[in-house]
KOLVOGU-579372 format. One line per 4 residues: their letters; for each residue x, y negated, z of C-alpha. Coordinates in Angstrom, 3 decimals. Layout:
<pts>
A = X,Y,Z | ...
</pts>
This chain:
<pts>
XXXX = -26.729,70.439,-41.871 | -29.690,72.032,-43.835 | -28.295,74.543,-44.938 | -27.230,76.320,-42.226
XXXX = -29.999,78.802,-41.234 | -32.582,77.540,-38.577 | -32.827,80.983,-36.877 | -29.945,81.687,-35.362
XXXX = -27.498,79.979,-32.859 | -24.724,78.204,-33.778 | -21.458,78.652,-32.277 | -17.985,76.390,-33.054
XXXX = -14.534,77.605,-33.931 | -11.543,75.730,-35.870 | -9.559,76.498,-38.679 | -7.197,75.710,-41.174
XXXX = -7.386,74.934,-45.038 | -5.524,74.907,-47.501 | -5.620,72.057,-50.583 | -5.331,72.904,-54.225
XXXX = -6.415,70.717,-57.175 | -9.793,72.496,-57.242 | -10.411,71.645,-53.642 | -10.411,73.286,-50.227
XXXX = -9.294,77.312,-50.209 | -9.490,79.830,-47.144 | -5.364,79.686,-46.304 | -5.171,83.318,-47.111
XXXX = -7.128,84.734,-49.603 | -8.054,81.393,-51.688 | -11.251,81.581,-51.385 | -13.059,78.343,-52.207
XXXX = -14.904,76.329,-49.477 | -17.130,73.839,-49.967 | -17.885,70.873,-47.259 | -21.447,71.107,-45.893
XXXX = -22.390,74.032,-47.552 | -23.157,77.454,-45.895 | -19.939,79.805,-46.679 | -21.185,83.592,-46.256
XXXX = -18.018,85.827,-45.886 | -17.673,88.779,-48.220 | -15.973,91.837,-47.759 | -12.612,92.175,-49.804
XXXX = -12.810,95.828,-50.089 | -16.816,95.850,-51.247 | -15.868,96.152,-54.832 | -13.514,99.130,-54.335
XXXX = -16.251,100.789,-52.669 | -18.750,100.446,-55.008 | -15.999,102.075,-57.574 | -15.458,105.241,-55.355
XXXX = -19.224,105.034,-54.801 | -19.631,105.077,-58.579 | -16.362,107.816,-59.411 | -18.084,110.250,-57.007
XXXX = -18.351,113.284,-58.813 | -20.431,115.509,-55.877 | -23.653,114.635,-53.714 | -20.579,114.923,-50.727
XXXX = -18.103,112.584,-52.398 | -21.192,110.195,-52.752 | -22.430,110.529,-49.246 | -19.121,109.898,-47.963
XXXX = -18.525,106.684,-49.441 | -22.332,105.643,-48.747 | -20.653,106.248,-45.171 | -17.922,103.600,-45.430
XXXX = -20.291,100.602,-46.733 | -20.773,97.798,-43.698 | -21.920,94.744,-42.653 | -19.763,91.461,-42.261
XXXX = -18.221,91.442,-39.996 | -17.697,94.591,-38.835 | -15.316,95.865,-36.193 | -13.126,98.608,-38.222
XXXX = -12.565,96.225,-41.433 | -11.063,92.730,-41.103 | -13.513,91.114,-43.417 | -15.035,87.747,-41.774
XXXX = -14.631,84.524,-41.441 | -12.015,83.402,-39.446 | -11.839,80.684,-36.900 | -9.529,79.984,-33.832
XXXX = -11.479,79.730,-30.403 | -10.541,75.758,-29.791 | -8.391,73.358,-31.826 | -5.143,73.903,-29.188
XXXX = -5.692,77.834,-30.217 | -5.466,76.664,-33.822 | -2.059,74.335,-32.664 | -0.656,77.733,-31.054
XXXX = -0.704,80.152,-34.017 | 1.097,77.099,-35.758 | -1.925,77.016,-38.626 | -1.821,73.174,-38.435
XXXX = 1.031,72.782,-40.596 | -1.442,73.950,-43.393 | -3.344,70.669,-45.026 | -6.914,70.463,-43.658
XXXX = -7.783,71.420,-40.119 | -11.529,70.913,-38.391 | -14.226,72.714,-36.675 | -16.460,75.565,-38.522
XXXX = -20.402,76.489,-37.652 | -20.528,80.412,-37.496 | -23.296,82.203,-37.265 | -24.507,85.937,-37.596
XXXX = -22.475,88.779,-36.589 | -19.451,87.841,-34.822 | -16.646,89.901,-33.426 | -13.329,88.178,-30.678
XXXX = -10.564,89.357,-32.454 | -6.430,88.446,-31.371 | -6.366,85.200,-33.484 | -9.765,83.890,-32.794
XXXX = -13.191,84.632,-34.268 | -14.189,86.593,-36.816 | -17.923,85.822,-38.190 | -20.488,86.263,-40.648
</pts>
């Protein structure tokens, strides 16, 4: 795959997809996957931030929320890409009754969490 980056080490996990008429969606949040192209995960709450960044009214209030902005993954937020650790893990949590199920290259940052993988 070319466009996964060449820098970093690959590592597998599984998931489940949903199937709509525009495609392939994240089974939770709808988010739009494409085959064979590099899906970056976003955190949900990064827009609400930069609004309580921007409605700060004091240098405190500001500095605060600067505080609270992350990386993706990151442990105390459950933004990420998820992934189950094998395909019987995926068979367990009962996520292959949902359409489209296959294995997933993450990369980056990436946390164990109590359904699987979280990534970049």
């Amino acid at each position: 795959m070319s466009s996964v980056p060449t820098y970093v080490e690959l590592f597998t996990g599984f998931r489940s997809w949903g199937w709509t008429s525009e495609g392939i969606t994240s089974l939770f949040n709808r988010t739009r996957w494409t085959s064979k192209v590099a899906f970056e995960a976003q955190c949900l709450l990064a827009t609400d931030l930069l609004s309580m960044q921007g409605a700060a009214l004091t240098p405190e209030a500001r500095a605060f929320w600067d505080t609270q902005a992350h990386r993706v993954p990151d442990p105390s937020c459950t933004c990420g890409a998820y992934a189950g650790i094998n395909m019987q893990h995926v068979i367990d949590v009962n996520y292959t009754q949902f359409g489209i199920h296959g294995e997933v290259w993450l990369w980056g940052r990436l946390y164990r969490h109590a359904r699987g993988w979280r990534a970049q």
